[in-house]
KEDO-651670 format. One line per field, with one value per residue (C-alpha): residue number from 1; chain; x, y, z. Coordinates in steps of 0.05 Angstrom, whole numbers, always signed. Example, Ala and Ser with C-alpha at 12.3 -4.5 7.8 and 13.67 -1.06 7.14 Angstrom:
# KEDO-651670
resi = 1:2
chain = A:A
c1 = +246:+273
c2 = -90:-21
c3 = +156:+143
# end
This chain:
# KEDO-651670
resi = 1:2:3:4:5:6:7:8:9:10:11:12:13:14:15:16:17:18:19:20:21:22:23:24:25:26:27:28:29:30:31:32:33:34:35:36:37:38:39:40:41:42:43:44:45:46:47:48:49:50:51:52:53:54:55:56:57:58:59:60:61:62:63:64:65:66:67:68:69:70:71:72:73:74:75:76:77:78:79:80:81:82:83:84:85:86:87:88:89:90:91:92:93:94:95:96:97:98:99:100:101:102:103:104:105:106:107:108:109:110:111:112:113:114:115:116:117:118:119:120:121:122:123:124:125:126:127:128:129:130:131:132:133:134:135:136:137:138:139:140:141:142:143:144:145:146:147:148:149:150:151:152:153:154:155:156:157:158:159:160:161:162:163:164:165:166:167:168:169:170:171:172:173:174:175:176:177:178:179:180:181:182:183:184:185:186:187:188:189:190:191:192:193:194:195:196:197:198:199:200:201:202:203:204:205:206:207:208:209:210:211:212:213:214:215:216:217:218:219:220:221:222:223:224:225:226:227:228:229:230:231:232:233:234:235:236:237:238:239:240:241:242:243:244:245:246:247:248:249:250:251:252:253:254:255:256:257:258:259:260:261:262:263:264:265:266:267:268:269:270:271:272:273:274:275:276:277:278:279:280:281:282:283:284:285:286:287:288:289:290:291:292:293:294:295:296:297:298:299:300:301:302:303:304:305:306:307:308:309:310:311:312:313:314:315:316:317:318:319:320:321:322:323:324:325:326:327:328:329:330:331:332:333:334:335:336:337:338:339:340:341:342:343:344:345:346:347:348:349:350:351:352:353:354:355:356:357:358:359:360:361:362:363:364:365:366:367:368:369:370:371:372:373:374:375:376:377:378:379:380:381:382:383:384:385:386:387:388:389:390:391:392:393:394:395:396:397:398:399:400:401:402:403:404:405:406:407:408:409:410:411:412:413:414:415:416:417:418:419:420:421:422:423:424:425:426:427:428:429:430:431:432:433:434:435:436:437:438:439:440:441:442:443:444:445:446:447:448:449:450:451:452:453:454:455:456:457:458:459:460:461:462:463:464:465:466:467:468:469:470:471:472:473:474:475:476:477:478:479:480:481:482:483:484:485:486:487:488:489:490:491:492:493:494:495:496:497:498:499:500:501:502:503:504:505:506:507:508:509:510:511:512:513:514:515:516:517:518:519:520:521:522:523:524:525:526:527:528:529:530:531:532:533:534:535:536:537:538:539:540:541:542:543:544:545:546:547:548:549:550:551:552:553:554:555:556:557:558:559:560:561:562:563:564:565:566:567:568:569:570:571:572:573:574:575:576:577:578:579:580:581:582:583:584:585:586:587:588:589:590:591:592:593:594:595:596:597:598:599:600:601:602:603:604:605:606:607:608:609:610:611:612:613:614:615:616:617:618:619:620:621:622:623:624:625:626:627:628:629:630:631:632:633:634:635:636:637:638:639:640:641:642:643:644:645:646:647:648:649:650:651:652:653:654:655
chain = A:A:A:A:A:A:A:A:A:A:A:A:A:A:A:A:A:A:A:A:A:A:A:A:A:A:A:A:A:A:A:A:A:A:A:A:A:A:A:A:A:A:A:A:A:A:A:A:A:A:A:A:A:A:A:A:A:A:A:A:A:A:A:A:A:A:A:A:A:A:A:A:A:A:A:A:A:A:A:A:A:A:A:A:A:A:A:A:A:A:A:A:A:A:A:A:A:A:A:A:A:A:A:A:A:A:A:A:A:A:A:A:A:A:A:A:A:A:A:A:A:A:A:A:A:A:A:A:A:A:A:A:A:A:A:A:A:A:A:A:A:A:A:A:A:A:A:A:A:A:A:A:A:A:A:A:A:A:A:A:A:A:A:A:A:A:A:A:A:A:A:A:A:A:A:A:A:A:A:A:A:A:A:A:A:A:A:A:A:A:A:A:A:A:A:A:A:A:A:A:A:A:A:A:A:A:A:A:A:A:A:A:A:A:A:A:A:A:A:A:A:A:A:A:A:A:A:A:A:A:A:A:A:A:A:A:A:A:A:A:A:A:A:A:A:A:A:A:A:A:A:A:A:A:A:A:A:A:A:A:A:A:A:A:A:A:A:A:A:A:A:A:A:A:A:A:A:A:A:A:A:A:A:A:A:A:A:A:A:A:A:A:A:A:A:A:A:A:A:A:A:A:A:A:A:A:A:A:A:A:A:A:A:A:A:A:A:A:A:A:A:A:A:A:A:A:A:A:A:A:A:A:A:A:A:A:A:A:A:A:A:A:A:A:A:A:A:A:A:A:A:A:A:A:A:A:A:A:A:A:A:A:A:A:A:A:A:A:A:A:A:A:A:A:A:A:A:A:A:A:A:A:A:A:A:A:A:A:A:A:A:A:A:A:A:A:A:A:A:A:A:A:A:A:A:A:A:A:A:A:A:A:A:A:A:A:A:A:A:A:A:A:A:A:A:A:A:A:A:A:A:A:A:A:A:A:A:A:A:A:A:A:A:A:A:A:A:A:A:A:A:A:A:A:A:A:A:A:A:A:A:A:A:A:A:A:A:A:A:A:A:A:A:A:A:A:A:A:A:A:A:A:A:A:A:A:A:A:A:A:A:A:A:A:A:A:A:A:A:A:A:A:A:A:A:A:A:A:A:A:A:A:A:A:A:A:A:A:A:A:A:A:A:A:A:A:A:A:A:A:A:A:A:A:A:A:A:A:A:A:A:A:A:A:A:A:A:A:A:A:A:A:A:A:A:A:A:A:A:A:A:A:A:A:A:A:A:A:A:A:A:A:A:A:A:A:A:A:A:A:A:A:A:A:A:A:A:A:A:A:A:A:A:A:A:A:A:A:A:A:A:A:A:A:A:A:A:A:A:A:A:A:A:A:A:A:A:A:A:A:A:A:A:A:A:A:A:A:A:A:A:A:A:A:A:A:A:A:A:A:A:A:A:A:A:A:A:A:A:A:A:A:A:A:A
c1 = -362:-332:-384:-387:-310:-331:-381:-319:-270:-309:-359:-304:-262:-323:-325:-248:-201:-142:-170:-163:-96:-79:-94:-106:-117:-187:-174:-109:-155:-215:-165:-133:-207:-228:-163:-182:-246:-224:-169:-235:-269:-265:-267:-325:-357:-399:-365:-418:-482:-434:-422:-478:-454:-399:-424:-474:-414:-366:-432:-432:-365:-362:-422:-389:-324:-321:-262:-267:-222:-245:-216:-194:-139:-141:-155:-199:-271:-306:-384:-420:-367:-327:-256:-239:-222:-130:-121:-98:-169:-210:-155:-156:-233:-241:-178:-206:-286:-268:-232:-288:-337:-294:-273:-350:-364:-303:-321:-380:-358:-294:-352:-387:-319:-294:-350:-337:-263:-217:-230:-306:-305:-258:-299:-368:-323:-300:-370:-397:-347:-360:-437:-412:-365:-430:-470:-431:-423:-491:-503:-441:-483:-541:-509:-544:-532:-511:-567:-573:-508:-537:-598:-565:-515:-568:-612:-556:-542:-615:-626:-565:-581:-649:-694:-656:-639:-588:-645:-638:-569:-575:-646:-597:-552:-601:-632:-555:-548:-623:-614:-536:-569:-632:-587:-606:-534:-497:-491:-461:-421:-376:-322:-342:-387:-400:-442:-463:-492:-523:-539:-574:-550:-530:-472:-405:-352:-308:-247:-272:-313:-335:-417:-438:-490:-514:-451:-449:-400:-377:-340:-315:-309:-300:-249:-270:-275:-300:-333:-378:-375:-409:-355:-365:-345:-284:-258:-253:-233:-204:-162:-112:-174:-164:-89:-86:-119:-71:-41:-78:-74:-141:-206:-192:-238:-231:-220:-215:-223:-191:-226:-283:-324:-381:-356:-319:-267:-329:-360:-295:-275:-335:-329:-270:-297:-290:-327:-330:-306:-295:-308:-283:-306:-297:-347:-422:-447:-406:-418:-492:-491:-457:-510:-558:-536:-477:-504:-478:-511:-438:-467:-531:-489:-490:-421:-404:-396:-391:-352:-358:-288:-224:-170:-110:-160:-201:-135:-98:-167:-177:-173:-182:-128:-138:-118:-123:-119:-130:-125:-165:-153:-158:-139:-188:-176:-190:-155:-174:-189:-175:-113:-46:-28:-51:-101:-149:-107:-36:-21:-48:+12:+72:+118:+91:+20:+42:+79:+12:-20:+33:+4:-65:-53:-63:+12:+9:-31:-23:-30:-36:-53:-63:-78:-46:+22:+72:+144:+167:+115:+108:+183:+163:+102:+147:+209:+160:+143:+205:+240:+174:+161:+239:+229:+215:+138:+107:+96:+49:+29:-29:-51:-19:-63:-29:+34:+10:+5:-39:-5:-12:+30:+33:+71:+63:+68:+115:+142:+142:+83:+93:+111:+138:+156:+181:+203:+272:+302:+320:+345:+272:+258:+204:+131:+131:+74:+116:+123:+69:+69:+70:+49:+116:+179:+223:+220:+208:+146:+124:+128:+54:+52:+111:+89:+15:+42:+87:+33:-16:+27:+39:-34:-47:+15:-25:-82:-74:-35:-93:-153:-119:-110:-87:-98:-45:+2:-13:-4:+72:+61:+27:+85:+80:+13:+25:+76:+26:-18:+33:+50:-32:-36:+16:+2:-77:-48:-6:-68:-106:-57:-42:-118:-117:-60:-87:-164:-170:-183:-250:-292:-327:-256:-242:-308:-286:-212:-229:-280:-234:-190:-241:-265:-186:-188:-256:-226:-165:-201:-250:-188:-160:-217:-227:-159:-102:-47:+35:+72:+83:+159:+122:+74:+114:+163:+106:+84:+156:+162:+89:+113:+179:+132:+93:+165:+189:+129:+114:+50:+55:+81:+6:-20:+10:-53:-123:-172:-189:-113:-94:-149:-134:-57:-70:-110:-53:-2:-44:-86:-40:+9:-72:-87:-24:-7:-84:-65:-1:-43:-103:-65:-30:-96:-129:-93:-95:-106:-148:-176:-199:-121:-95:-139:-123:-55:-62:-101:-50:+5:-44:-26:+44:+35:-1:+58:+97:+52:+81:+154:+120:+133:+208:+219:+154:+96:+143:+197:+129:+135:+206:+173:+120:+167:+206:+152:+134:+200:+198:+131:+165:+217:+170:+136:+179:+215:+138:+135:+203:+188:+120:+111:+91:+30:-12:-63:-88:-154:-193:-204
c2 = -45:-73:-49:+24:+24:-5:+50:+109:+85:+88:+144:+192:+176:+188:+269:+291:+266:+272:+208:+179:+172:+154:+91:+70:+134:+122:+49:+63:+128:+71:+16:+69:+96:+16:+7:+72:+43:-27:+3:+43:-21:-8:+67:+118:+159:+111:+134:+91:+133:+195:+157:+177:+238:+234:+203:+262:+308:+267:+269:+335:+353:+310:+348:+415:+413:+361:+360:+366:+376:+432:+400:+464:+477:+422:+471:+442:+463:+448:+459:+513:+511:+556:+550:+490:+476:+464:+390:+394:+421:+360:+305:+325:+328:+272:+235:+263:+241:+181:+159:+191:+140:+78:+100:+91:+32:-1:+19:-21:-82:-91:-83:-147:-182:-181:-221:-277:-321:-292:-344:-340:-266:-266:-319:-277:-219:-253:-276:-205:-181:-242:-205:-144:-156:-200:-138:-93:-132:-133:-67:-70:-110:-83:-6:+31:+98:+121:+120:+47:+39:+90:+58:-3:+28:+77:+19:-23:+39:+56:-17:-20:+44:+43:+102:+159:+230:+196:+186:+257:+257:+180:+225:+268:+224:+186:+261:+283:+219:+224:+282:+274:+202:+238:+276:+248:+258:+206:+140:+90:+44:-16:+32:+111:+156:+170:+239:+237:+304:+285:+353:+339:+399:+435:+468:+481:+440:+478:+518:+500:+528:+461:+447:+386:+348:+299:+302:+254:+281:+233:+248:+193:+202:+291:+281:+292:+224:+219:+255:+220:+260:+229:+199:+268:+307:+262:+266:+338:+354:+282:+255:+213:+163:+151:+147:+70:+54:+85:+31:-25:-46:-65:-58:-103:-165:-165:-113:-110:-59:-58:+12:+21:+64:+105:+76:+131:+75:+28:+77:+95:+20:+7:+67:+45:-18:-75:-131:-151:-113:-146:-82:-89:-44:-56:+0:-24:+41:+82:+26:+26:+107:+101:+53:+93:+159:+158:+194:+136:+80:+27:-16:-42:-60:-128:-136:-111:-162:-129:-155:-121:-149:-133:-112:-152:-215:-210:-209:-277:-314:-299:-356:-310:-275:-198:-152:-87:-92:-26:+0:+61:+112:+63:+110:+90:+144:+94:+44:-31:-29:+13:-31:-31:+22:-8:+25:-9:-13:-19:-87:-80:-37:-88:-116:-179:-167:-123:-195:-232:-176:-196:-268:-248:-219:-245:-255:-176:-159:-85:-59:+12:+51:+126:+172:+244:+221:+255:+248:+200:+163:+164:+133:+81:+56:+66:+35:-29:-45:-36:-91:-137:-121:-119:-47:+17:+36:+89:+154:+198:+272:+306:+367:+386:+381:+420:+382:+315:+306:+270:+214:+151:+94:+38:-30:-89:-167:-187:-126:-55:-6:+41:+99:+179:+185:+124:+136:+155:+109:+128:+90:+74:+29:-18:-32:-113:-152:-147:-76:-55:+30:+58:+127:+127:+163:+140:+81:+125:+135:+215:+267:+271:+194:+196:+265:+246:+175:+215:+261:+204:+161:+221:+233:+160:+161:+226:+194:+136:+155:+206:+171:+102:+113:+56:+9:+40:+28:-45:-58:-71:-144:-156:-126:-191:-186:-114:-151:-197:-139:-115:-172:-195:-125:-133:-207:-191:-123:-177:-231:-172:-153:-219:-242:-177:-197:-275:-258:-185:-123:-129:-99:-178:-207:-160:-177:-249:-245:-209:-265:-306:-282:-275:-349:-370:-330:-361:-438:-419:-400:-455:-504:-475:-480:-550:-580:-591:-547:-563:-512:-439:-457:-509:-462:-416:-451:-478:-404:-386:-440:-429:-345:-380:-419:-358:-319:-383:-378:-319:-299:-290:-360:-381:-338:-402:-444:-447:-419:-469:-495:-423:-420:-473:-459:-386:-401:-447:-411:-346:-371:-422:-367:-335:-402:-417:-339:-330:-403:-372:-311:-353:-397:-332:-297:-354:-346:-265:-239:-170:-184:-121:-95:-159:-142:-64:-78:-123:-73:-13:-54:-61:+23:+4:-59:-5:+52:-10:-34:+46:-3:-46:+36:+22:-59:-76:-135:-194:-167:-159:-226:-206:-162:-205:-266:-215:-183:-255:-270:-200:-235:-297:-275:-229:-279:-338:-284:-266:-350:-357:-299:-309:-347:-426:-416:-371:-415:-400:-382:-434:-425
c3 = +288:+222:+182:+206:+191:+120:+105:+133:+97:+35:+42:+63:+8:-40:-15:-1:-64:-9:+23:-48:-40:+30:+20:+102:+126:+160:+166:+224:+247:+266:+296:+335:+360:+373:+410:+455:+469:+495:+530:+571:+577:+659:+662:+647:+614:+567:+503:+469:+475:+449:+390:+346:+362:+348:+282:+262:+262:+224:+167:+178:+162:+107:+75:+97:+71:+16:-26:-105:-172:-224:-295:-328:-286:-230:-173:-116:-97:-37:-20:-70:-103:-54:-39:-8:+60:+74:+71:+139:+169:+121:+152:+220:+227:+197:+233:+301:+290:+264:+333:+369:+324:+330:+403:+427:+394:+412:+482:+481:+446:+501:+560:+529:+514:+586:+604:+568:+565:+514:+462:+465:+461:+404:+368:+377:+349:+278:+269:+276:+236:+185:+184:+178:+115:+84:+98:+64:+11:-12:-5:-59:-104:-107:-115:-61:-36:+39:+60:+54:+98:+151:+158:+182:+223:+260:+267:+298:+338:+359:+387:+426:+464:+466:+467:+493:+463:+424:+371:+356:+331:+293:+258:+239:+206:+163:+144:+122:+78:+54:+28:-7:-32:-64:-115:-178:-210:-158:-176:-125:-157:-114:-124:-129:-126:-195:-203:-284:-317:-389:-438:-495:-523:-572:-537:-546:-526:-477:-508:-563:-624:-635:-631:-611:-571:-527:-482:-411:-367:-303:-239:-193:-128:-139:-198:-259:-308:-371:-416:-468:-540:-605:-647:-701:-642:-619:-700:-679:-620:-591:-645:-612:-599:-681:-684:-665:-725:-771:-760:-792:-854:-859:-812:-753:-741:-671:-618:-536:-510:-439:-394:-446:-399:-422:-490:-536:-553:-564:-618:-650:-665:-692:-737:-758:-782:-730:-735:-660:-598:-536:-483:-411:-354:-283:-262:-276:-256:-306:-361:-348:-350:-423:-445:-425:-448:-500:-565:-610:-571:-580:-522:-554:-622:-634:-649:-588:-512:-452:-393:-335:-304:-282:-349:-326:-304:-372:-412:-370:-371:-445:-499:-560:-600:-631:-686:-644:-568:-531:-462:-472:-412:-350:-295:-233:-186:-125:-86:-84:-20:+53:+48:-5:-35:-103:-157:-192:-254:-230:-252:-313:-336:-310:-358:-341:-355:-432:-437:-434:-475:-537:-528:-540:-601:-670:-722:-740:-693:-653:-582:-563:-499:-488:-440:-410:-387:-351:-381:-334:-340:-420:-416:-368:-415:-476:-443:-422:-486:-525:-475:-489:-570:-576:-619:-603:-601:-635:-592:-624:-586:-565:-527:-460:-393:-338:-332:-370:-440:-487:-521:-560:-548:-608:-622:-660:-657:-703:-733:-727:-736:-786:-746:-759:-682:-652:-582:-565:-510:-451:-382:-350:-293:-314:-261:-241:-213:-140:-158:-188:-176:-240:-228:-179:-211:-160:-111:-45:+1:-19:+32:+34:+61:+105:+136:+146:+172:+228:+246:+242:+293:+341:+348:+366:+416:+449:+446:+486:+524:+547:+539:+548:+615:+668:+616:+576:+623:+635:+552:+568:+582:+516:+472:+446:+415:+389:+351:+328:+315:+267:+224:+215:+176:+136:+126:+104:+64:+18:+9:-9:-64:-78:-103:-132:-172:-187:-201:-205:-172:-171:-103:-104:-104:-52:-10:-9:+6:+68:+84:+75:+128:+171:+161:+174:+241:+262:+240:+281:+349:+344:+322:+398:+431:+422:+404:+443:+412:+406:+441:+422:+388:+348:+322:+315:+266:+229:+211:+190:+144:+123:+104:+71:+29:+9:-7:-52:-95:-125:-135:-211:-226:-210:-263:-307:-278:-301:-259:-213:-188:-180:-131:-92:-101:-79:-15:+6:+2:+26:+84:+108:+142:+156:+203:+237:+255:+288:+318:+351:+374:+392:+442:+468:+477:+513:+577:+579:+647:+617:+540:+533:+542:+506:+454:+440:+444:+387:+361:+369:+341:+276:+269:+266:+213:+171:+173:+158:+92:+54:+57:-3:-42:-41:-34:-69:-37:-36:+14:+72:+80:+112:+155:+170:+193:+235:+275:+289:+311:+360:+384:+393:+434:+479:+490:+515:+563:+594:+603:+630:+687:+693:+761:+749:+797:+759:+726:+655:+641:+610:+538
# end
């Protein structure tokens, strides 16, 4: 189950750009389809042998009506480069199919969980899920295509339901990914799709009468990326790639390079004279395309290290000091993970992380960063790093890219760059490691999140309450664990953020913060199941003062540790709250009269947690923990008024 809501949430995002930016979109759409399911646990049809399906025309429409940007004018394409399909016909098939995935699956798993006791059911279901992470993971690592993740899942699928017609439609699947996998242009990195066209040339470079050759072009995930030009070219038609080093008053020793990519920025310093360049990627696939393909070869130059790490990481981990330190066009385009509302490279543009820049540069030293800005956000950059160089940076202009333009931002350690165009201040609110949203101009959740989050959360209310059937009814006397349900997301959503934030956004960081939380849950059931617990207001105060510990220590204050105490540090204060919460809800769960309800009721209430996670757009990550203790305290509540009514007779199910 885990892993076929793994392999949605990031194969759908690799064909419609919309998905791109709703950051949970198909993560609420599969809890809300697993939450259908165990509400059916009881009633028929078997959803379960509809679900490949179901799962052949999700593919489908995902092939069909892919979503993608054209770079001239930022107009979106969808299959044969036709026009492509409203956003509201991509969202809703895919919102719809998902459920219908996740419904059948979910179906089958609450059928098996009934027949065990809550706790032993909910521990076989963490160590599935524990699998299904590990699974994933690998197929991470190694880079494989879809095809790799369908084979699993159809497999899984195929032995499950045995041979029936069913076979048909799971064929189908594996032909629909064989054949999107076998395109020679897609790469899968941990993080996009990245489709890569190399022409030796010569050709002319686009609205241009420039002749060049030996161009790599890269999409990620539909968008166009990069585009790698030999560093002749770049003189030409580029230039703001050169302006940093106008700068300098002599040819800098040492260089990082933070979003070196196919490496332009690699070839140009070392045009320009540097005698080492310390290159940072995240993506190995793009890195290993530029190595493979850039006209100028930078990769393979010995003065040149690759690190294929995290920017903001690389830079707090980093003992050496520079004479030119560069983020060079770091704009992801994806989403650490299904959860947060966090890019890639958000928190490398905080004040806090430019602050830790300044320290890693040499007496003199200089620091630029460029890209096509909008105004707002050219201020906010600007604004940053006059408040942490204590003078105005140098703002030099480029070309204009729809409503973006091309512009070079440049200060200096210890004195001011010499500079024609320093930037004019204005009143700008600076990006923080709680708030780390750059790319918003004001601290509000945008109508497109608010009005896919209402439409979103009156589907599921439909939905239930017409496929939920009697079970839906009897979810009243588990408000409590919806509660619970609710606060878990939000909890995991800021330990996700957080280990972003501590040891970068990396997809392996990722992997193991949500094995993490999985191993927490697993400790916590077996910890019930075989120890005596205090009572719920015991546990219950211990988790409050557990989230108050987590609120009284910001996550950015650990930065200050080496490596090794910040981990330890950071899974103390993270899982701790982890542990005692799925203590409280272990202990609840235990003595559930129906598990499958109990359990989509927990489930549902997750949907809720994750309209609640967009609140982090306007308060920023630290104030969840608010949220978090106050859902608790709703559960609480609920949940000593069920024991106060409940009569004393009942007996609890043994755990």
């Amino acid at each position: 189950m885990l892993f076929v809501e793994l392999a949605l949430i990031r194969w759908t995002a690799a064909n419609n750009i919309h998905l791109a930016y709703l950051t949970n979109f198909v993560l609420l759409s599969s809890f809300l389809g697993i939450g259908i399911g165990f509400l059916r646990a009881h009633r028929g049809p078997d959803l379960f042998r509809w679900t490949p399906v179901a799962l052949a025309l999700l593919v489908t429409s995902g092939l069909l009506f892919p979503v993608h940007v054209r770079l001239e004018d930022g107009s979106l394409y969808g299959a044969f480069h036709h026009q492509a399909a409203p956003r509201w016909v991509t969202l809703s098939l895919t919102f719809l199919l998902t459920v219908a995935v996740m419904a059948g699956i979910g179906q089958a798993v609450a059928r098996l969980f009934v027949r065990y006791t809550p706790l032993e059911a909910y521990r076989l279901d963490i160590l599935g899920s524990i699998a299904g992470i590990a699974a994933f993971s690998v197929l991470a690592f190694l880079q494989l295509p879809p095809i790799a993740w369908g084979v699993i899942a159809c497999a899984l699928l195929a032995v499950l339901i045995g041979r029936r017609w069913q076979l048909v439609a799971l064929i189908a699947v594996l032909a629909l990914l064989a054949v999107e996998s076998a395109n020679r242009n897609d790469h899968w990195s941990p993080y996009y799709k990245v489709t890569a066209v190399y022409d030796r040339g010569p050709l002319t470079v686009p609205n241009t009468h420039v002749r060049t050759h030996g161009v790599l072009t890269i999409s990620a995930n539909n968008i166009p990326h990069q585009t790698a030009y030999p560093v002749a070219t770049l003189k030409k038609i580029e230039r703001f790639y050169f302006f940093p080093y106008r700068h300098l008053r002599a040819p800098p020793n040492n260089v990082l390079i933070v979003g070196a990519g196919n490496g332009n920025d690699v070839s140009v310093a070392l045009s320009e004279g540097a005698r080492h360049v310390d290159a940072v990627e995240i993506d190995p696939a793009i890195q290993s395309l530029g190595a493979k393909y850039h006209p100028n070869d930078p990769w393979h130059d010995p003065r040149v290290t690759r690190h294929i790490n995290d920017g903001r990481a690389f830079v707090e981990n980093v003992k050496k000091r520079y004479d030119l330190i560069l983020f060079a066009l770091p704009d992801s385009l994806t989403l650490v993970s299904g959860q947060g509302a966090l890019r890639l490279e958000n928190y490398l543009f905080t004040k806090q992380s430019m602050e830790t820049v300044r320290r890693r540069l040499k007496p003199g030293g200089t620091f630029a960063m460029y890209n096509y800005y909008e105004p707002f956000l050219l201020d906010r950059y600007a604004g940053t790093l006059a408040d942490v160089y204590g003078h105005a940076p140098c703002v030099e202009l480029g070309d204009s890219l729809a409503a973006r333009r091309q512009a070079v931002i440049t200060a200096g350690a210890g004195a001011s760059v010499d500079c024609r165009t320093p930037w004019r201040p204005v009143k700008v609110s600076e990006p923080t490691d709680n708030y780390p949203f750059p790319y918003l101009q004001h601290r509000a959740i945008s109508p497109l999140y608010w009005r896919t989050l209402v439409l979103l959360l009156a589907a599921s209310v439909v939905l239930i309450a017409v496929a939920g059937g009697s079970g839906t009814l009897r979810m009243g006397r588990y408000a409590d664990l919806a509660f619970m349900g609710a606060a878990f997301l939000l909890l995991e959503t800021k330990n996700v953020v957080q280990f972003a934030l501590l040891f970068g956004t990396t997809w392996f960081v990722n992997s193991l913060v949500f094995a993490g939380v999985l191993l927490s849950v697993y400790l916590a059931v077996e910890t019930a199941r075989h120890v005596r617990l205090p009572p719920p207001s015991v546990l219950y105060l211990l988790l409050l003062a557990s989230l108050a510990v987590a609120w009284l220590v910001p996550p950015g204050s650990l930065l200050a540790l080496s490596p090794v105490p910040r981990f330890f540090a950071a899974v103390a204060t993270a899982f701790a709250p982890i542990f005692l919460a799925n203590l409280v809800f272990a202990q609840r769960f235990r003595d559930v009269a129906a598990s499958n309800v109990a359990f989509a009721a927990n489930l549902l209430g997750a949907i809720a947690g994750g309209a609640l996670e967009y609140l982090s757009l306007v308060t920023g990550y630290s104030f969840l923990l608010v949220v978090v203790a106050a859902l608790y305290a709703a559960a609480f509540f609920l949940d000593a008024r069920r024991r106060r009514v409940a009569p004393a007779s009942v007996p609890a199910v043994a755990g």
